[in-house]
Backbone bond lengths (Angstrom), bond angles and torsions (degrees), N, CA, C in turn:
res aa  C-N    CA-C-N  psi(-1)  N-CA   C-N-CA  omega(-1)  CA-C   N-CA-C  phi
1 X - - - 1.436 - - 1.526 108.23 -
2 X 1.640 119.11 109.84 1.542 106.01 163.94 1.060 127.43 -83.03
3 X 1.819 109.55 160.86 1.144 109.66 -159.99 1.495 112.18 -104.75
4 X 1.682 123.72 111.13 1.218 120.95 -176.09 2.232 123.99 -77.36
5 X 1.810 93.68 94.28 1.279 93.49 -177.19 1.332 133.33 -67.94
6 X 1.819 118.55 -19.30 1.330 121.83 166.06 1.837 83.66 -166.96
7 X 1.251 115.94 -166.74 1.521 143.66 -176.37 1.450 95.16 -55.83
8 X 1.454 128.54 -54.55 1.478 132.03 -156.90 1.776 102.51 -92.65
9 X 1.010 116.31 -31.88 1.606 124.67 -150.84 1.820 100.65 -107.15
10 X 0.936 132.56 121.80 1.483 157.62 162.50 1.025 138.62 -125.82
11 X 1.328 121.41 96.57 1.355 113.75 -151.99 1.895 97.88 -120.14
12 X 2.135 98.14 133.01 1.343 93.19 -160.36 1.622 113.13 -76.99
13 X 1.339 98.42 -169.79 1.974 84.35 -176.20 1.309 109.43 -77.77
14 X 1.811 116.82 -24.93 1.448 124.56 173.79 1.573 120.04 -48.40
15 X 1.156 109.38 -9.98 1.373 113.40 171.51 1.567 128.09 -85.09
16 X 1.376 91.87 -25.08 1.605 106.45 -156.22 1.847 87.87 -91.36
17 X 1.146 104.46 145.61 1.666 128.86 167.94 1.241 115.70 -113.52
18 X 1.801 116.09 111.80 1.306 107.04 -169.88 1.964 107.13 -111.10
19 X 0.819 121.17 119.74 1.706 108.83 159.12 1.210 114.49 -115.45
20 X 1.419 97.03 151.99 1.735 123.67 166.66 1.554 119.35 -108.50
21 X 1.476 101.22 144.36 1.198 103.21 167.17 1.580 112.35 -164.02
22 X 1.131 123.96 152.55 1.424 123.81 -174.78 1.794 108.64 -45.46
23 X 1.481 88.43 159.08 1.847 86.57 -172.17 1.506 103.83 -141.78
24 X 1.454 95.43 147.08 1.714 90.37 -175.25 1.023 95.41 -78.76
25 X 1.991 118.44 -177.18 1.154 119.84 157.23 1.368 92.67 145.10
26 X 1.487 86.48 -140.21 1.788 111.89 -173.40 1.961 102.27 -97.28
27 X 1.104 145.82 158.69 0.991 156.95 -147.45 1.947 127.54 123.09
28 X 1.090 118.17 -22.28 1.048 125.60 -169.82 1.486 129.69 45.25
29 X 1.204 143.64 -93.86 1.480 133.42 164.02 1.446 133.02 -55.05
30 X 1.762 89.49 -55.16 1.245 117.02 179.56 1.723 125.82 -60.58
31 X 1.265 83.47 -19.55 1.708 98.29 178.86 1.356 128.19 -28.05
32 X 1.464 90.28 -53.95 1.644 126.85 -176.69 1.549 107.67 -57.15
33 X 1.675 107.42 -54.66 1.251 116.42 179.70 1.661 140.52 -59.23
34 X 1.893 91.94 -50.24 1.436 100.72 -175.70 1.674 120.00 -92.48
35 X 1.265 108.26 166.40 1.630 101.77 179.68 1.530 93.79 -119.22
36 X 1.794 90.69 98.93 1.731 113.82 -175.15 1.606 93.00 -86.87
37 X 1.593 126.05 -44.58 1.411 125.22 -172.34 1.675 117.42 -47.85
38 X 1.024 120.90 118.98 1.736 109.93 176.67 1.521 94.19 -131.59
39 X 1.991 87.00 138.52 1.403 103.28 176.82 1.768 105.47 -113.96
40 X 1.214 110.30 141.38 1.458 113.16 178.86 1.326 108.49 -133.54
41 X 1.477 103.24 137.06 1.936 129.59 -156.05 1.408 106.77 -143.33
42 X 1.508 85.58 112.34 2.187 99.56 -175.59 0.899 105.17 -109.76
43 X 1.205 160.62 68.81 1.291 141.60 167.08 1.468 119.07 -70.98
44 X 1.868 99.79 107.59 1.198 130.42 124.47 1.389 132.35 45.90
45 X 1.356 88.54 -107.80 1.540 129.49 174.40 1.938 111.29 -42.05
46 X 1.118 99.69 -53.42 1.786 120.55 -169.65 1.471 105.83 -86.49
47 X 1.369 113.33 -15.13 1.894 107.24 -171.63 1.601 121.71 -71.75
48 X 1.550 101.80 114.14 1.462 90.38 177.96 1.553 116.54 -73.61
49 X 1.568 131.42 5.24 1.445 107.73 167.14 1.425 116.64 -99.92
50 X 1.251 116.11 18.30 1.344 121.02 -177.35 1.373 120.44 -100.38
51 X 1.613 135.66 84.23 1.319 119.46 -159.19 1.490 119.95 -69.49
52 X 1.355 124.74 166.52 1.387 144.49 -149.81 1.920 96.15 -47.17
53 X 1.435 105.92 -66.24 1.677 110.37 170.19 1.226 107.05 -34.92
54 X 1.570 115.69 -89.96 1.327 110.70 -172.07 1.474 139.08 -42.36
55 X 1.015 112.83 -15.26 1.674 127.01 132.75 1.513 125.83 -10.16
56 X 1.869 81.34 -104.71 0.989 93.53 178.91 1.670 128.04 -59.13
57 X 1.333 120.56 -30.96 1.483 112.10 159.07 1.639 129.09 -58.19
58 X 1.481 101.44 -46.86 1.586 107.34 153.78 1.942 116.92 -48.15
59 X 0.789 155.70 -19.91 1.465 163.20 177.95 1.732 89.21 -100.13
60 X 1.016 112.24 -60.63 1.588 87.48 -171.65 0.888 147.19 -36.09
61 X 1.995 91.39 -55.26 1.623 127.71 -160.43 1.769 96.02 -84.55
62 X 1.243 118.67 -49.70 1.521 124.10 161.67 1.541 122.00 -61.20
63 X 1.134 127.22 -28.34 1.681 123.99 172.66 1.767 112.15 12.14
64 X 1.563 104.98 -67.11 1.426 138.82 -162.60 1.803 96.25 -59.64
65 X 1.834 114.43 -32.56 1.650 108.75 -157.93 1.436 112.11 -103.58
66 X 1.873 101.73 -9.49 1.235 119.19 -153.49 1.523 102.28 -105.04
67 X 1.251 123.05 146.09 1.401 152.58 -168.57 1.564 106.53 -116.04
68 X 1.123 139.25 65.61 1.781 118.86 -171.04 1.189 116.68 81.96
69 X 1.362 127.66 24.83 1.069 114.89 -158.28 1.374 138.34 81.38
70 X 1.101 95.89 3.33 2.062 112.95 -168.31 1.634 117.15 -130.55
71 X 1.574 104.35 109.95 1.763 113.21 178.43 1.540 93.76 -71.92
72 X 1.678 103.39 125.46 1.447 114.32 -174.00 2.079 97.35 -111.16
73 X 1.070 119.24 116.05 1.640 113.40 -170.36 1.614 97.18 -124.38
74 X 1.183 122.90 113.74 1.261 136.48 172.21 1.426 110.34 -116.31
75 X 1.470 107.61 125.91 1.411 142.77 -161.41 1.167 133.94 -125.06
76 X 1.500 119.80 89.44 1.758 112.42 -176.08 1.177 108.28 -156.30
77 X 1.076 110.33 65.47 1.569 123.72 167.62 1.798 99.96 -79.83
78 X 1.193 122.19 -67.67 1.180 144.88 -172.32 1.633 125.24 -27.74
79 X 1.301 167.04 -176.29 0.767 125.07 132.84 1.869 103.53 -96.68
80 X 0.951 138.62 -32.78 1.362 149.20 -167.24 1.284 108.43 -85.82
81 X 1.692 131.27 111.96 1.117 141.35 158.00 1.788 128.58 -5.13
82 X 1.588 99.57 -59.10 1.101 98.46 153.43 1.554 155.84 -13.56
83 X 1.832 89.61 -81.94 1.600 124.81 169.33 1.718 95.13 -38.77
84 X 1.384 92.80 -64.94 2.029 109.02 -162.61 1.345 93.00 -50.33
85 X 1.546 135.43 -47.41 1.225 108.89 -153.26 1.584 105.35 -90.99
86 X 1.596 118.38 -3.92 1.538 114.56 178.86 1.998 105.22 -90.32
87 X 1.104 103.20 12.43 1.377 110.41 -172.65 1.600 109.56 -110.78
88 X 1.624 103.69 -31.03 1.682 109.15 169.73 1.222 103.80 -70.72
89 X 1.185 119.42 -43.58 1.762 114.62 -146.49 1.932 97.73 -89.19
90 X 1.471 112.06 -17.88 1.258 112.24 151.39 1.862 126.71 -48.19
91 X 1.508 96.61 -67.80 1.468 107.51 163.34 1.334 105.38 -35.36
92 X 1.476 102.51 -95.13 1.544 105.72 -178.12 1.565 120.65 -5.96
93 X 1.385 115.39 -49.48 1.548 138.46 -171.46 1.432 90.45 -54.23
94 X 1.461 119.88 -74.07 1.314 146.13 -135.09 1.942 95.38 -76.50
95 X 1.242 104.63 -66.14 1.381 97.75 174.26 1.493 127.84 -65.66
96 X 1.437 123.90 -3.14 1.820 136.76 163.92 1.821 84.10 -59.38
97 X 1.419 86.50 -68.64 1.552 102.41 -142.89 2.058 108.03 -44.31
98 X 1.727 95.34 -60.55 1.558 105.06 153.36 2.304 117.58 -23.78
99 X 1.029 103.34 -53.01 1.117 106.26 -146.82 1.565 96.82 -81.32
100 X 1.487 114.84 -50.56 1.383 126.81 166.56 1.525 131.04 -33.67
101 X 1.401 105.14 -23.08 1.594 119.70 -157.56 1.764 94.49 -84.47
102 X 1.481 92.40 150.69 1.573 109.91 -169.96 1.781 106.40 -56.89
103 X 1.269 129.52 150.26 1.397 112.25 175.32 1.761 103.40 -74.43
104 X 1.066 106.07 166.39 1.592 104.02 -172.24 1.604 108.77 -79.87
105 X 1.712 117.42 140.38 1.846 96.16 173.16 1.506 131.82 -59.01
106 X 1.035 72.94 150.02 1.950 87.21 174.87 1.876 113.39 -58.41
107 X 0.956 87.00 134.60 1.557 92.59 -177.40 2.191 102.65 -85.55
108 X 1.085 89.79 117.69 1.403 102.87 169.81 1.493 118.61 -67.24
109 X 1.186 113.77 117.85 1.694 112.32 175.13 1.548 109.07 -73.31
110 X 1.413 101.13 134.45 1.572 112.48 171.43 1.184 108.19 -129.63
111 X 1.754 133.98 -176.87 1.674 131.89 -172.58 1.637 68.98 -136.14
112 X 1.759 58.93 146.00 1.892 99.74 166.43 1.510 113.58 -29.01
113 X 1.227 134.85 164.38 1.959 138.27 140.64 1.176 89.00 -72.50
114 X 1.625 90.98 147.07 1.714 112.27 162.41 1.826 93.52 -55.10
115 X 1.120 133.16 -49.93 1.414 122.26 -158.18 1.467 102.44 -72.33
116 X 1.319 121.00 -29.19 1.503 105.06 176.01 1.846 125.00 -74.61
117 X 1.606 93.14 -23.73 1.390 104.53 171.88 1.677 116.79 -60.49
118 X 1.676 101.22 -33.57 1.657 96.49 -173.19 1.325 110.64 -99.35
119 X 1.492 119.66 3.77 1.602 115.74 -177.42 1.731 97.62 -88.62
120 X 1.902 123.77 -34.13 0.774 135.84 120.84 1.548 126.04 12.50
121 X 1.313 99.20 -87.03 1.516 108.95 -176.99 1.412 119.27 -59.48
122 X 1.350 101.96 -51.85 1.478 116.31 169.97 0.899 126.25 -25.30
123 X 1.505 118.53 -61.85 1.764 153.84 -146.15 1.821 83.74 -88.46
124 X 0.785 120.26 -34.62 1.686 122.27 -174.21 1.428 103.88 -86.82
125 X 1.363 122.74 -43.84 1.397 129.46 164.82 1.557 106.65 -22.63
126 X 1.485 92.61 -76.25 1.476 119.74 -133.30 2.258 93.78 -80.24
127 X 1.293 106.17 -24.89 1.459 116.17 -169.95 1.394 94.89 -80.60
128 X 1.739 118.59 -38.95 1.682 93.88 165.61 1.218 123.67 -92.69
129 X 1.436 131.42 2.40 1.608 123.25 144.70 1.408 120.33 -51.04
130 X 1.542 123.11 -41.92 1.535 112.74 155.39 1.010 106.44 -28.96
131 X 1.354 120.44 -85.78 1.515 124.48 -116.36 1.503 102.75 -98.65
132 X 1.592 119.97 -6.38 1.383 139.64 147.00 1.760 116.14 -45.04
133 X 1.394 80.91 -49.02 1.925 89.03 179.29 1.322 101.33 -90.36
134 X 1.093 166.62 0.76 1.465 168.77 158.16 1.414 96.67 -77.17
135 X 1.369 144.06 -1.12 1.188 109.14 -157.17 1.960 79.28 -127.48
136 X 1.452 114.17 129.49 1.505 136.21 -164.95 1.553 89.09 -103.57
137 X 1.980 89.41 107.11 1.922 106.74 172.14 1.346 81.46 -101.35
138 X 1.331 93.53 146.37 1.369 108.68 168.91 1.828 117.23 -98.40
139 X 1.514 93.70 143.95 1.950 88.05 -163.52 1.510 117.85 -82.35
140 X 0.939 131.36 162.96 1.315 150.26 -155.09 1.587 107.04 -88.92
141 X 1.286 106.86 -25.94 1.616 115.77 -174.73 1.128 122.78 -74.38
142 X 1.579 105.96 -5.87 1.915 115.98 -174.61 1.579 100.44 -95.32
């Protein structure tokens, strides 16, 4: 089953690495028996639908998720194999999609308006004329 990461991006199932293995949890009898745990392994690095850029921004932006080059997503909430594996390949989805996205623009530095500087000034003016008049001198005449 491939995994559809947005409109442009398709990634085939030959890519995807799936393991099983028993999972703790909730299950009750069967627990023992089935291999509800699923691990899912993309590597990156080796994908032919991933072009050369998207790569390298994918490795970047992931650094922190990646193992060798390889998104490792382990899944066992579920009790049924199944569930787990429509819940990785979600992830999987979710963190492509995350990782792919443009970095946000740079914010250009600009200076204040003269008018914001003096409404500014003002506002500072006028807050220590308060607190100028709040403050009880005592008079000279006593």
């Amino acid at each position: 089953m491939d995994l559809t990461v947005n409109s442009h991006l398709v990634i085939p199932s030959n890519e995807l690495k799936w393991r099983f293995s028993k999972s703790s949890g909730p299950g009750g009898q069967g627990v023992n028996k089935t291999d509800s745990k699923v691990e899912l392994i993309f590597d990156i690095g080796h994908s032919s639908v991933i072009g050369h850029f998207h790569k390298k921004r994918l490795l970047e932006r992931l650094e922190n998720r990646c193992l060798n080059g390889c998104i490792n997503i382990v899944v066992s909430e579920e009790r049924s194999q199944y569930q787990n594996r429509q819940l990785a390949l979600a992830r999987l989805a979710d963190i492509l999609r995350e990782g792919l996205k443009a970095p946000p623009k740079t914010r250009k530095a600009t200076k204040p308006t003269r008018a914001s500087q003096k409404r500014r000034f003002d506002a500072k003016k006028r807050r220590s004329a308060l607190k100028q008049k709040r403050q009880s001198k005592p008079s000279t005449d006593d």
